[in-house]
C-alpha positions as CSV (number, residue, x, y, z in Angstrom):
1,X,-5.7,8.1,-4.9
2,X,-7.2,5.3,-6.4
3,X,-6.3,1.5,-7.1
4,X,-3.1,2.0,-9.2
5,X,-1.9,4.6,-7.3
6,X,-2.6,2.8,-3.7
7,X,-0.6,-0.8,-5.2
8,X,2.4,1.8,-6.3
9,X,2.6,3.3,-2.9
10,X,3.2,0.4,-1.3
11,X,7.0,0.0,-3.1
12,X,6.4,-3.7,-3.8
13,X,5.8,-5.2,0.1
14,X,3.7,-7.5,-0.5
15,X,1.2,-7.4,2.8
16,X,2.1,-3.5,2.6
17,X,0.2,-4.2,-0.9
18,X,-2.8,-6.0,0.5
19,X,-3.6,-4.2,2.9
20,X,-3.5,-0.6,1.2
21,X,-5.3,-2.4,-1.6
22,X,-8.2,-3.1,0.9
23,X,-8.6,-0.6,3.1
24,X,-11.9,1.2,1.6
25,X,-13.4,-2.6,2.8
26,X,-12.2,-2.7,6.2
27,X,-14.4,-0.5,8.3
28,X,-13.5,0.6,11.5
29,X,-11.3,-1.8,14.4
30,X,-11.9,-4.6,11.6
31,X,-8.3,-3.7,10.8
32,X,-7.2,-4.9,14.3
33,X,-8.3,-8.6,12.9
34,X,-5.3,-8.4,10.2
35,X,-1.7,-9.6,10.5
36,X,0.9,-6.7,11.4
37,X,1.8,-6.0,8.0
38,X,-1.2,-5.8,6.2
39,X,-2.6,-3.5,9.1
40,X,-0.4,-1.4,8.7
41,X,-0.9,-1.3,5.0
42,X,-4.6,-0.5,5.9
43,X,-3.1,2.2,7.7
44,X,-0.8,3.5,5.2
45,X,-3.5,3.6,2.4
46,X,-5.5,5.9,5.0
47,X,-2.5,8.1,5.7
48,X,-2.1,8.3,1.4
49,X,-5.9,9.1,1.7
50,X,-5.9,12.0,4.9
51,X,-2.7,13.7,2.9
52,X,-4.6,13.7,-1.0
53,X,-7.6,15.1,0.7
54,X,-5.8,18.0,2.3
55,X,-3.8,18.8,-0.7
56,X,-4.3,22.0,-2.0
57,X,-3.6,21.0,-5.4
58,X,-6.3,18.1,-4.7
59,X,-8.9,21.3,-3.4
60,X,-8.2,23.3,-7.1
61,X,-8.6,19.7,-8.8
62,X,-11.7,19.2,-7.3
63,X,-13.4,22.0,-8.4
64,X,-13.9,20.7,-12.0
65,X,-16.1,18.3,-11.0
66,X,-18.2,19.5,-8.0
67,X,-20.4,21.9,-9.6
68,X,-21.5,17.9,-10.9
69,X,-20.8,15.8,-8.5
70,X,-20.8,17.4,-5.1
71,X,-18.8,15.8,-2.3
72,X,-17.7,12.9,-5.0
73,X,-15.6,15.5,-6.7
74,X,-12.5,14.2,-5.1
75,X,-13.5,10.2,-5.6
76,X,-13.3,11.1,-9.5
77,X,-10.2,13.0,-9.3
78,X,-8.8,10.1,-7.6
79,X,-9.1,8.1,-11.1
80,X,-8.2,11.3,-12.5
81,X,-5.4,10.6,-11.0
82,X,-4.5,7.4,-11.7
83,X,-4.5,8.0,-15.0
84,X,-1.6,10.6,-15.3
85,X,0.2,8.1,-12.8
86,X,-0.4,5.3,-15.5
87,X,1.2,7.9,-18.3
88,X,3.9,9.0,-16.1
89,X,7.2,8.6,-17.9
90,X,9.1,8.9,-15.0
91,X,7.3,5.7,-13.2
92,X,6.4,3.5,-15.6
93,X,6.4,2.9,-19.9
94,X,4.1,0.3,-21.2
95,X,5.4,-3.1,-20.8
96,X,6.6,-2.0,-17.0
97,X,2.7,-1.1,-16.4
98,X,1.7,-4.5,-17.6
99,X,4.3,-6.2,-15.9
100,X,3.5,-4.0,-12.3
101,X,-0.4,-4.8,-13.1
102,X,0.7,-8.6,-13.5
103,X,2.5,-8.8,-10.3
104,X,-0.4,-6.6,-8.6
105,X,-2.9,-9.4,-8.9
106,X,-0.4,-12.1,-8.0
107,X,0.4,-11.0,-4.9
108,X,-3.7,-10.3,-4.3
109,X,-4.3,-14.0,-5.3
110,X,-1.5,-15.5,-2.8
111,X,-3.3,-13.2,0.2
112,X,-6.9,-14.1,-1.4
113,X,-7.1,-15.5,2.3
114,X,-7.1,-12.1,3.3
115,X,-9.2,-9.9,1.1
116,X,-12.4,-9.0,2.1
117,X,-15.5,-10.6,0.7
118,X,-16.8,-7.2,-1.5
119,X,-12.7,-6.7,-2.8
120,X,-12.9,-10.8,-2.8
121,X,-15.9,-10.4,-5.4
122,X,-14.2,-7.5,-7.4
123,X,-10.9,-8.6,-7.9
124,X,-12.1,-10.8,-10.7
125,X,-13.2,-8.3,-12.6
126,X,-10.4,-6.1,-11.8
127,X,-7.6,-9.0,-13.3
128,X,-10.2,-9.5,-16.5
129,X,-10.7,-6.3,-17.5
130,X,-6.8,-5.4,-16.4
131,X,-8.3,-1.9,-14.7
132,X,-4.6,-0.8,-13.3
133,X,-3.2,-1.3,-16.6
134,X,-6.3,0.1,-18.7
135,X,-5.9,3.5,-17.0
136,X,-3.4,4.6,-19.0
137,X,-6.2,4.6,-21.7
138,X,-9.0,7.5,-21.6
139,X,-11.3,4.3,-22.2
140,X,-10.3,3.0,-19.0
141,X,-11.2,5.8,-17.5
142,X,-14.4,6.5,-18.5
143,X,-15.2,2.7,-17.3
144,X,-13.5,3.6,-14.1
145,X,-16.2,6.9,-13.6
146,X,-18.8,4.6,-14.9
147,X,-17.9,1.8,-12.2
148,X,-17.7,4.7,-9.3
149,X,-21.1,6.0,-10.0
150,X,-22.5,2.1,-10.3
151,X,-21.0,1.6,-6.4
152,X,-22.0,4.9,-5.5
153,X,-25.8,5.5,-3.4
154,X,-26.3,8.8,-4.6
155,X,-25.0,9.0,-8.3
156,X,-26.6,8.4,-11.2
157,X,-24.4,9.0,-14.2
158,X,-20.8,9.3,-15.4
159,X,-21.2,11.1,-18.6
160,X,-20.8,14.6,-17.3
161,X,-17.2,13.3,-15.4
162,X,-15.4,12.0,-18.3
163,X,-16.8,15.8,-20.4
164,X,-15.0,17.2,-17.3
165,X,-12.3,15.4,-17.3
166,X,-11.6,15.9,-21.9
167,X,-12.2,19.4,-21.4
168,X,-10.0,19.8,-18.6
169,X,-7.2,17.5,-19.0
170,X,-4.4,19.3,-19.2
171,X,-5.0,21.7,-15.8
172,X,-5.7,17.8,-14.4
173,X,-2.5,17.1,-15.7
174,X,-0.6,19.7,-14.1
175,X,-2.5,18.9,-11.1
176,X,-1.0,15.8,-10.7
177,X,1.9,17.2,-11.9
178,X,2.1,19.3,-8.3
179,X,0.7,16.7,-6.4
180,X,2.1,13.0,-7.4
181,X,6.0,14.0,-5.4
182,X,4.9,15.1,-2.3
183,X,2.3,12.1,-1.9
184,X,5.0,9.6,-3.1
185,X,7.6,11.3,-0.6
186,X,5.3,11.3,2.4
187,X,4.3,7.3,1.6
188,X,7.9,6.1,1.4
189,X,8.7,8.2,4.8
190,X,5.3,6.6,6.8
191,X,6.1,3.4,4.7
192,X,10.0,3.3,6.4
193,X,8.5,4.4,9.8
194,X,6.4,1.5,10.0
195,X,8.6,-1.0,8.9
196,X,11.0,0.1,11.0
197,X,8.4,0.2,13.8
């Protein structure tokens, strides 16, 4: 899953929310040097992550870009998905989007504190160019697959994933489709566990 997906997950906690939204910048026990809260946020966006991967309705997703994009298949399926969680009717319409996006970033600036330096230097651009509400739009995601291949060491273009991802849109769609309620029901059960913890 990728940014929108991650902030959703976390069912408005606000540390929950930090630290799932920062967790691909905390490497190893660097998680051990956050409060309780956000640690475990760090801990539930790996859980989200572990559970996607092994999805089999991730595995069949992924194998409309990998013939492309190798082992970064399931990085652009996690925008992929994103996007059909933006245009989910049963989560969110327009102005609750921009009004979950707005809150998003809100919350990121009061932990700023928190965020590590490379999420630090991104979030900027993130609140400018409003990426978790600009992936409802097919625009947003073809900046989304051009900003994964410009962090990315081994990939050069983006083209081919947004070609993959017209042609194929509706088997992504029904992809996420199978996937989006069983990853939302196992984050709210680890989320409970470890507030409850």
């Amino acid at each position: 899953m990728n940014y929108l997906a991650h902030a959703f997950l976390s069912f408005r906690h606000p540390q929950i929310l930090v630290g799932n939204m920062i967790s691909d910048f905390v490497k190893g026990k660097k998680k051990e040097d956050y409060p309780d809260l956000i640690k475990k946020g760090i801990m539930l966006h790996r859980a989200i992550d572990n559970f996607t991967d092994l999805h089999e309705t991730t595995t069949f997703a992924k194998q409309f870009f990998r013939p492309h994009y190798r082992l970064y298949s399931g990085a652009f399926v996690d925008v992929v998905y994103d996007h059909f969680l933006a245009n989910d009717s049963n989560e969110f319409n327009h102005s609750r989007l921009m009004e979950f996006s707005q809150q998003t970033y809100a919350v990121l600036d009061q932990y700023n504190a928190y965020l590590p330096e490379g999420f630090s230097n991104m979030l900027p651009y993130m609140k400018k160019q409003n990426w978790l509400y600009n992936y409802h739009y097919r625009r947003g995601i073809q900046n989304s697959f051009g900003g994964l291949v410009h962090r990315a060491t081994y990939l050069t273009e983006s083209k081919k994933a947004f070609e993959v991802f017209e042609n194929h849109y509706n088997e992504l769609r029904e992809c996420y489709d199978a996937f989006f309620p069983d990853v939302k029901k196992m984050a709210w059960q680890h989320f409970q566990s470890v507030l409850t913890a």
